[in-house]
N, C-alpha and C positions, 0 to 999 in steps of 0.2 A: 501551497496554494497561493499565498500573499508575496512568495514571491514569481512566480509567475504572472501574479494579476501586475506587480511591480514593473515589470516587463514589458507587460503591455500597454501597460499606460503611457510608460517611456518612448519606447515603439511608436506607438498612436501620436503621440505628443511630436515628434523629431517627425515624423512622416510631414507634416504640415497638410495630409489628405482627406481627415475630420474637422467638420467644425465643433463636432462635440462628443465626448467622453461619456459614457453613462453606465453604471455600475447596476446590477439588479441586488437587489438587497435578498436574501435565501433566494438565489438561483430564479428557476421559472417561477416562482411562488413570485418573485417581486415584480416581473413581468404582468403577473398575471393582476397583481394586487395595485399595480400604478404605484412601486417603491420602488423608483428608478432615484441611481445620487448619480450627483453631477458630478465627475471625477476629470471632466478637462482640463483645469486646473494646477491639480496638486503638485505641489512643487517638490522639488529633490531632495528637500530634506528630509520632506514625509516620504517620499517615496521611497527612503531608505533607510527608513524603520519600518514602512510598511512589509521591506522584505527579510528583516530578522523577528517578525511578528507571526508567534504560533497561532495556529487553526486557522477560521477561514473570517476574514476580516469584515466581508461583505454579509456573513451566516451561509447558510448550507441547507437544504434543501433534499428532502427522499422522496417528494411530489413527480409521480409520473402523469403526466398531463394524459388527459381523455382526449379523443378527436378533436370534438368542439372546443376544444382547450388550446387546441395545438393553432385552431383555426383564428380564435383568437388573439394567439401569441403572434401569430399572423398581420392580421391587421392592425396590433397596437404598433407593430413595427413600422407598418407603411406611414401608420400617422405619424409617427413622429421621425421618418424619413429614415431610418437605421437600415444602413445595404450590408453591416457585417455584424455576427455574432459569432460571439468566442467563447464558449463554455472550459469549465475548467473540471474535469473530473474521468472518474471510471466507465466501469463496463453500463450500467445506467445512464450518465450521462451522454455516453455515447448513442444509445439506442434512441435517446428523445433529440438530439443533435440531428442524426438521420432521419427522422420523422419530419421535422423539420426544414431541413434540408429540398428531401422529395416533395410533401405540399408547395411549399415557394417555387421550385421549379414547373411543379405541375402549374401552379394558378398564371405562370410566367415574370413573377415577383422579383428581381433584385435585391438580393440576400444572399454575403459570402458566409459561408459555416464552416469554421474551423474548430475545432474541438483541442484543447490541450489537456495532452494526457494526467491523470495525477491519482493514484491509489496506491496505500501501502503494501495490497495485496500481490504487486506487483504481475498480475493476470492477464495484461492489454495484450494482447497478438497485435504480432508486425512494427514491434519495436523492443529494441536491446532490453531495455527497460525503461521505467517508471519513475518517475520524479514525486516523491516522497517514499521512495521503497528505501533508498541508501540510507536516509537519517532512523528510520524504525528501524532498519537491520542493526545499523551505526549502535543504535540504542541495547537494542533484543543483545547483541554480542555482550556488550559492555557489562549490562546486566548480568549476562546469565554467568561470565567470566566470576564477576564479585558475589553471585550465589554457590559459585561453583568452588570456589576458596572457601567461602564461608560453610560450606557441607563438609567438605574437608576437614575444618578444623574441630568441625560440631558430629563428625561418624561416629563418635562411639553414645553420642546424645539422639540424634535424628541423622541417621543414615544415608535417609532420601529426600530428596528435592524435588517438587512439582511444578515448574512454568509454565502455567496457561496465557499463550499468546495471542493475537488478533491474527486474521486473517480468515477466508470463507474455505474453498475445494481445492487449493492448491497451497503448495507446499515451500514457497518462497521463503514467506517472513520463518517458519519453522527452522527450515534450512538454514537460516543465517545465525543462530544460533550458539556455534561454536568456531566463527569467526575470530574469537579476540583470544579462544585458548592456544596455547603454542601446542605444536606437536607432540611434544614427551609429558606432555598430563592427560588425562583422563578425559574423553569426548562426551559430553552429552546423550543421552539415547532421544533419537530423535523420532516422533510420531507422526511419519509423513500421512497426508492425507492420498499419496498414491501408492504409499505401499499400507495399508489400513493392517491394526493387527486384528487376530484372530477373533481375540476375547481376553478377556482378565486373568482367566487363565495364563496365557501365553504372555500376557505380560509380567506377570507374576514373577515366572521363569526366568525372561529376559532380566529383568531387575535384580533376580535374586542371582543370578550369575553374575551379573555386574556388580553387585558389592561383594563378593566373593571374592570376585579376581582386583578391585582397587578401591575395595572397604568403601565406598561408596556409590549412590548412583543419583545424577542430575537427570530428571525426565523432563523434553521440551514437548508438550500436547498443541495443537489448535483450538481454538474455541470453539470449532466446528467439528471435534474428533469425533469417528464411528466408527465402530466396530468395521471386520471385512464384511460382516450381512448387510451393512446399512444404517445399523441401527447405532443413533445418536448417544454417546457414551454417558452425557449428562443427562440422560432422559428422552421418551420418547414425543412429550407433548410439549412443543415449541411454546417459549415464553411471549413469542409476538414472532408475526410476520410484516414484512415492510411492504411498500406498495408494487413491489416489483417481484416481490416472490419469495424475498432471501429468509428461510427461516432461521428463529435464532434461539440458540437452547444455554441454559445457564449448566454450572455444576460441573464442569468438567474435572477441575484441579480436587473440588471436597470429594469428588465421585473416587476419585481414584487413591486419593489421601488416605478416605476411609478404609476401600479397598486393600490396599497395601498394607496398609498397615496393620488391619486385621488377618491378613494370609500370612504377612509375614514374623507377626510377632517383634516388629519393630516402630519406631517412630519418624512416620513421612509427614512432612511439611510441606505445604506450595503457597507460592505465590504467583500473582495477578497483576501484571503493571497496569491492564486494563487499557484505557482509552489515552493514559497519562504517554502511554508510548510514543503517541502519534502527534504529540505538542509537546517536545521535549526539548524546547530548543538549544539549551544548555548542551544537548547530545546531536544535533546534526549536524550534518555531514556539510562538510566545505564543497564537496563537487558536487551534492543534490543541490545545495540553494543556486548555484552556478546554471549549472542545466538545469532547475526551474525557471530561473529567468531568462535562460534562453529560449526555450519553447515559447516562453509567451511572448518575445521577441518575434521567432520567426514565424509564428498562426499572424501576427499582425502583417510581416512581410509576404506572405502568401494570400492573406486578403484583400491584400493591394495589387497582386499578382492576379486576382480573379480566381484562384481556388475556391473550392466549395463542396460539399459534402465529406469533407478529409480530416483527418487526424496528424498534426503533427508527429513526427516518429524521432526517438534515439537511435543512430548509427552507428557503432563501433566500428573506427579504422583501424584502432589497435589495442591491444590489452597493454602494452610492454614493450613501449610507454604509453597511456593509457589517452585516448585521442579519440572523439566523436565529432561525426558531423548530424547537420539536424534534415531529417524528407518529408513528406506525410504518404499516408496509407487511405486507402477509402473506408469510409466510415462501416460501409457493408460487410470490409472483412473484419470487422471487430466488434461492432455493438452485438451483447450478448453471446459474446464468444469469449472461453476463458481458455489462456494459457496456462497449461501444467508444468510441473517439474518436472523437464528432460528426464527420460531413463539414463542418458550418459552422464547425467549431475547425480544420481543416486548410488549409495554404494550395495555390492551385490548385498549387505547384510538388510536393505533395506531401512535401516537405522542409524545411517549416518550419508555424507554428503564425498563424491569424490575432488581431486585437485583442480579436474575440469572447474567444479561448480566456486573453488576456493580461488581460482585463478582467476574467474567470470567476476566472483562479487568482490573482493578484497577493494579493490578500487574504486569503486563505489560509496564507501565507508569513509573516505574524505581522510582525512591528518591523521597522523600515526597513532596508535593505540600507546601509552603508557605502558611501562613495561611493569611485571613485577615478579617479587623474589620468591622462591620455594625455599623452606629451610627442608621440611620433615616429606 
């Protein structure tokens, strides 16, 4: 996110077509609250720590504005003269972008809205991908690589390994998972949320085949895993709902820990990188912070263009050697629209990820992985 906003301040700045800069302190909350910072300003030095600085520098915001809300995010605009806003965010921000958008048009307002993409969940339709999905995959891989050793060397102690990762209904960050292991070890079993398993049951099965056939088994869950009924693996009554709808349930990794461990008569372990994934900066990815600051580069060059109600988009011209150009998308086809995990990315076992999908993200993941040695 910071460095897209880094982006576009540079952008904004070199344009010479504002007289003034202004940041909303958490999103439309700061809008709404009169915590505008003045960011005309900021010089290049800050602007470049601004863009190796984790999370969101300005705060963050899950405030879905009501009508009268939107009405007056409206008018505080006119007052203080602002013809362009550039949201930075997901499938939420996108839909209040749109809202947005349609009001000022309708009232006949001058207001360009560009929306720059940015969720780890990697979900946005009508673009390659996601800027902040490379550095969490970058991350998720890394991880699950040195849990994946570490099970290894600890199978005759704790057999099994549990990763509860982040991510909502889609199977992105899950899948990047076994990114960083080379091909002649042992893959991860992967708990896609589009191939959902049966039950505990069945998984049971799967796992217990799995350290059969290579005396160990790495499981990668969602934080969102269900069963194929539906029903939320960690429980069925939501720990909280956010203001958009997303519920969110705890307990996935002890759920299944316990589980396991109890069918199996052995000792599972998991861990939780949690939220730590997603400010990692020590782990991101050279070509996400790149195309994050170019998105918010080019939302600034399209707002000067007269675009409006649009979403910047990543364009892949080629994988090999790995080359995007930047478009946008109408906001209509993406707010509250999620992208799933191709079936041609999944493998027929439904527990693992095909070449397609390894060819698709490897590049992504920025500088080379470190390599390391198998003795046993």
């Amino acid at each position: 996110m910071n460095a897209s906003l880094a982006g576009i301040i540079a952008a904004a700045q070199q344009s010479g077509r504002y007289g003034s800069i202004l940041g909303a302190a958490n999103g439309v909350e700061g809008v709404l609250n009169d915590a505008l910072i003045d960011l005309t300003c900021v010089s290049d030095e800050r602007l470049a720590r601004l863009r190796a600085t984790p999370s969101a520098a300005l705060g963050t915001s899950r405030h879905r504005p009501s009508e009268s809300e939107i009405t007056t995010i409206l008018d505080r605009f006119a007052k203080l003269g602002i013809t362009a806003f550039l949201p930075i965010g997901g499938n939420d921000t996108a839909e209040t972008a749109l809202r947005l958008h349609a009001e000022a048009a309708q009232r006949g307002q001058t207001l360009q809205v560009v929306t720059i993409p940015k969720t780890i969940d990697n979900d946005l339709p009508e673009t390659d991908h996601c800027p902040g999905y490379g550095s969490i995959a970058r991350y998720t891989a890394l991880a699950v690589r040195d849990a994946a050793f570490d099970t290894r060397a600890m199978r005759q102690i704790y057999p099994v390994k549990i990763i509860e990762v982040m991510g909502r209904n889609a199977g992105w960050l899950t899948a990047s998972a076994g990114l960083a292991l080379s091909d002649d070890l042992p893959q991860p079993i992967l708990c896609l949320p589009e191939r959902p398993v049966d039950g505990v049951d069945t998984l049971t099965q799967l796992v217990a085949a799995t350290i059969d056939r290579d005396g160990y088994a790495v499981l990668i869950t969602p934080e969102t895993m269900r069963w194929a009924d539906g029903t939320p693996v960690g429980g069925t009554t939501p720990e909280w709902t956010d203001a958009f709808g997303h519920a969110y349930y705890r307990g996935v990794g002890t759920t299944l820990s316990r589980e396991l461990s109890s069918r199996l008569g052995i000792q599972a372990r998991y861990d939780k990188p949690g939220t730590i994934a997603r400010m990692a900066m020590g782990s991101a990815s050279s070509t996400d912070l790149t195309e994050a600051e170019q998105v918010g580069r080019a939302a600034v060059q399209r707002a000067i263009g007269g675009d409006s109600g649009v979403m910047v988009t990543i364009c892949r011209t080629s994988t090999d050697p790995y080359t995007v150009d930047y478009g946008v998308a109408p906001l209509d086809r993406i707010a509250t629209i999620e992208r799933r995990l191709p079936d041609s990315m999944i493998d027929p076992t439904g527990h693992s990820v095909t070449n397609e999908f390894r060819a698709w993200a490897r590049p992504l993941l920025g500088d080379p992985m470190p390599e390391y040695e198998v003795l046993i």
